[in-house]
N, C-alpha and C positions, 0 to 999 in steps of 0.2 A: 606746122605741127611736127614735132620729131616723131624720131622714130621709136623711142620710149613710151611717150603720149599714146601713140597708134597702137602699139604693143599692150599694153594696159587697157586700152579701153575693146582694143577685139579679146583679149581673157576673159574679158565681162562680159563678151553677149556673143561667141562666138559657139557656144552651144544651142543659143538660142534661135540664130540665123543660119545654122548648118541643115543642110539639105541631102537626101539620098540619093547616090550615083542608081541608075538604072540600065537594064540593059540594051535600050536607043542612047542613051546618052551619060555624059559625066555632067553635075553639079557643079554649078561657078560654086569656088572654093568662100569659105569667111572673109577669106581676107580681101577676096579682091570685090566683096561687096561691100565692106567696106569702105575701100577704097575709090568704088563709084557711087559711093553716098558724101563722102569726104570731098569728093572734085566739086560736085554737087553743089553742096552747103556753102564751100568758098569759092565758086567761081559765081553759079547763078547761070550755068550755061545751061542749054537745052538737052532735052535725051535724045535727041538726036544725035547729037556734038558728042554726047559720053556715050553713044552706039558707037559711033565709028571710032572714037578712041581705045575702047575697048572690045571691041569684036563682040556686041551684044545687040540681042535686038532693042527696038524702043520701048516696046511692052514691057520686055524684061528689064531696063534699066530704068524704067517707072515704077515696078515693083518692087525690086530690089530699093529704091528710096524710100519708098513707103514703109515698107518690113525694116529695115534696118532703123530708119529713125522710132518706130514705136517702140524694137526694144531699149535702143538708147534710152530713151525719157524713159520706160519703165523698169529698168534695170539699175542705172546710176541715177535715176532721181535721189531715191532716196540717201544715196551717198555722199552727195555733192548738193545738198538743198541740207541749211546745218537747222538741227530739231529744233523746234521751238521750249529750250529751257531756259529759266531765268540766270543759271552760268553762259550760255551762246547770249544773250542777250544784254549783258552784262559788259560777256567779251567789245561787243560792235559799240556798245555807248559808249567804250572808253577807245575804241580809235576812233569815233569820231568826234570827240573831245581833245584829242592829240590832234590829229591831221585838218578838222574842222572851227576845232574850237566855238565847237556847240555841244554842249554838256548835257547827260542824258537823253540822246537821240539814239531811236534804236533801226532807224533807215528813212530814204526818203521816198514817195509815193509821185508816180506819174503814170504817163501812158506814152504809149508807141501806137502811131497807123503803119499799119502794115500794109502797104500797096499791094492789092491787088488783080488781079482781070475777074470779071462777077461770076458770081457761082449762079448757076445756073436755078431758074426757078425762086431767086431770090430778089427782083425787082432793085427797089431804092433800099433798102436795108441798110446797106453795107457803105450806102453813098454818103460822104462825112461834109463837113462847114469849109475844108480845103479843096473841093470838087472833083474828087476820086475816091474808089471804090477799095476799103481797105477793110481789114480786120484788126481787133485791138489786141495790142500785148500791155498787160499792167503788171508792174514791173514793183519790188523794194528793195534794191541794192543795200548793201552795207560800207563802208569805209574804203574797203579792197575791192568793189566794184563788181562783187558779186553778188550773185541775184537770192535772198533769201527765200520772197514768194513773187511767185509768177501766176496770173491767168493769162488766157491766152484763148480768142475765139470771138469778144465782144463783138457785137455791131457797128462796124464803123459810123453810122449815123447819131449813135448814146452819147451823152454828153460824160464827161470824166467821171463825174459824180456818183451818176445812173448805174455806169459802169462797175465803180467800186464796191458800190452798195450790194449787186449781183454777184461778188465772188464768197466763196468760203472764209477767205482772209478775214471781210468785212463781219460774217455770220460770228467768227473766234474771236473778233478785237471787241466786239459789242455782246458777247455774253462771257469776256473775261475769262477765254479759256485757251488763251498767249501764252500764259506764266509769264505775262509783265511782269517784273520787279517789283515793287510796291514804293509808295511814294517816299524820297528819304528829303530831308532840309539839305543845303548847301551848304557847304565849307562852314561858313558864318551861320552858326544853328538858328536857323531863322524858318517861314512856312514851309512844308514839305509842298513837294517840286514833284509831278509825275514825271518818269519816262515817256514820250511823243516820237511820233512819225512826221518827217515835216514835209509840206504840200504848199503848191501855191492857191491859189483866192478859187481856182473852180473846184475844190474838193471842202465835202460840209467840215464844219469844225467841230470838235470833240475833245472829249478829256484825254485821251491818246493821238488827237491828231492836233497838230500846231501849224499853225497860218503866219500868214506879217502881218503887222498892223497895216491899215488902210489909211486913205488920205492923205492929204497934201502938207496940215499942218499939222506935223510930226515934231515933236520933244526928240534932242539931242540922243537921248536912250532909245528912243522907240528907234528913232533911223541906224544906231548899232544895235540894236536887235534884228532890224529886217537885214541891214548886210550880213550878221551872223546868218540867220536863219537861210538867206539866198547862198550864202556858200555853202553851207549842208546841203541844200537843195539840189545843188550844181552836182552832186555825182550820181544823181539819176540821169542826168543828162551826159553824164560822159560814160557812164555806161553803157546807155544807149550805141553812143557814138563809138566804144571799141567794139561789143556787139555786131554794128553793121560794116562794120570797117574789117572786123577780121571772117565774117560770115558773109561776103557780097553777095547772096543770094536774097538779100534786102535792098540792093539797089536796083533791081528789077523786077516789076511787077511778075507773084507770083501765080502764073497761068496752071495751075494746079485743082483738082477737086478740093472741096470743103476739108473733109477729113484728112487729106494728103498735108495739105497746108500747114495744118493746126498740129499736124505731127513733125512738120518740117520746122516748125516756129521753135515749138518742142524744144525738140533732137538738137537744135542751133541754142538755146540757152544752156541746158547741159554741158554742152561742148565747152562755150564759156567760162560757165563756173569749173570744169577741168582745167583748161588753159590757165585761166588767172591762178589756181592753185598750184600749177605744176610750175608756171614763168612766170606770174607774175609780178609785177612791180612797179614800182608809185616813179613820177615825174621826179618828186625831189631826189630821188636816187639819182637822178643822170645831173642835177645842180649842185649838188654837196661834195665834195672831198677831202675828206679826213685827211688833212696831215701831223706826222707826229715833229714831237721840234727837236730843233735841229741844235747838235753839240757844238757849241763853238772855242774851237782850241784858243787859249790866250798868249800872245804872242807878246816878247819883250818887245819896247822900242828904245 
């Protein structure tokens, strides 16, 4: 992260997290709680490790992760999580009709287990079909790989479905209060065509959600429909994968209280949707290069 990023985001919550000097002691300053919630989120080291790096006790550099990440998520959610209007919505169908080449898609729907150690008093709950204890992140990136709606808390043992069905997202897509687009014909004025979320086979189907066809004996179209539909799908999953890749505090089970967690999961998608906004940038950028042509003087022979 630079140092612009860091700059920007303690202006945002740096009144929030400031603390009073007293007269036993002075106050760790904003910045450098910040800066032990930041080690934090992209290392995945213990508070232990960011005690002795920072001359903090472990209580307090437990605390300080906890505080700093609620104000994160509550302060730049709303900044970095774009509204649900039928212009934002609009926007994402048409990159991923550029970049995916699935037309009217407004994101694609999955989930994340989030490794765990069990939260205490909470049995098999959280125990999932891969035989570890984790909590769910559902996720619907856009084009740019960022996260439009997130929940974040499920039972690692709910199936995808169960799961979806239990957030807010699912309660606004099923009483039509998105500001979906409304349905328009293609190119060739032909039936109107809803905008969809696309999902693979364990999420239900619906007038807003799109599946692949099923089976073995598929028609010519249906199997370029499922590859359309499976590369839209493909940027929940890479998502996913810059998510954990630039927040390793996901490569190692998080030995954390319930609510610590679920603030730390938070605070780490945020962070993301910052990042991609501030650096972000697609693979075909580092394959392409413009050149402009080249003058050729004509020589007599």
């Amino acid at each position: 992260m630079s140092e612009r990023t860091f700059n920007y985001i303690l202006s945002n919550i740096c009144s929030a997290i400031q603390k009073r000097d007293t007269h036993f002691r002075l106050c760790i300053p904003p910045k450098e709680m910040l800066a032990i919630t930041l080690r934090y989120l992209a290392t995945g080291r213990s508070f232990t490790d960011l005690s002795y790096s920072y001359r903090v006790g472990v209580t307090t550099a437990s605390g300080i992760v906890k505080t700093t990440c609620f104000h994160i998520w509550t302060i730049l959610q709303n900044k970095h999580f774009p509204t649900a209007t039928q212009g934002n919505w609009l926007e994402i169908a048409k990159n991923f009709e550029k970049y995916a080449h699935f037309p009217r898609c407004l994101g694609a729907i999955d989930v994340k287990h989030i490794r765990i150690v069990n939260f205490p008093h909470e049995g098999s709950m959280n125990f999932n079909y891969k035989k570890y204890h984790s909590i769910i992140l559902l996720a619907v990136p856009d084009a740019d790989y960022k996260f439009s709606h997130v929940n974040i808390g499920g039972y690692g043992k709910d199936c995808d479905s169960n799961i979806l069905q239990q957030t807010e997202f699912w309660t606004l897509l099923c009483s039509k209060k998105l500001n979906i687009p409304n349905p328009t014909p293609p190119p060739p004025e032909g039936i109107k065509v809803p905008y969809v979320f696309v999902a693979d086979d364990a999420f239900p189907m619906q007038e807003n959600i799109m599946r692949s066809y099923g089976g073995h004996k598929l028609s010519t179209k249906q199997k370029i429909f499922n590859y359309r539909l499976c590369k839209a799908r493909r940027y929940v999953e890479c998502a996913f994968g810059i998510l954990s890749n630039k927040w390793r505090i996901f490569h190692t089970p998080l030995n954390l209280s319930k609510e610590t967690a679920i603030q730390a999961v938070k605070a780490s998608v945020v962070l993301h949707n910052i990042v991609r906004e501030m650096y972000g940038f697609r693979s075909d950028d580092l394959l392409t290069c413009p050149l402009q042509p080249l003058k050729q003087n004509k020589t007599e022979t």
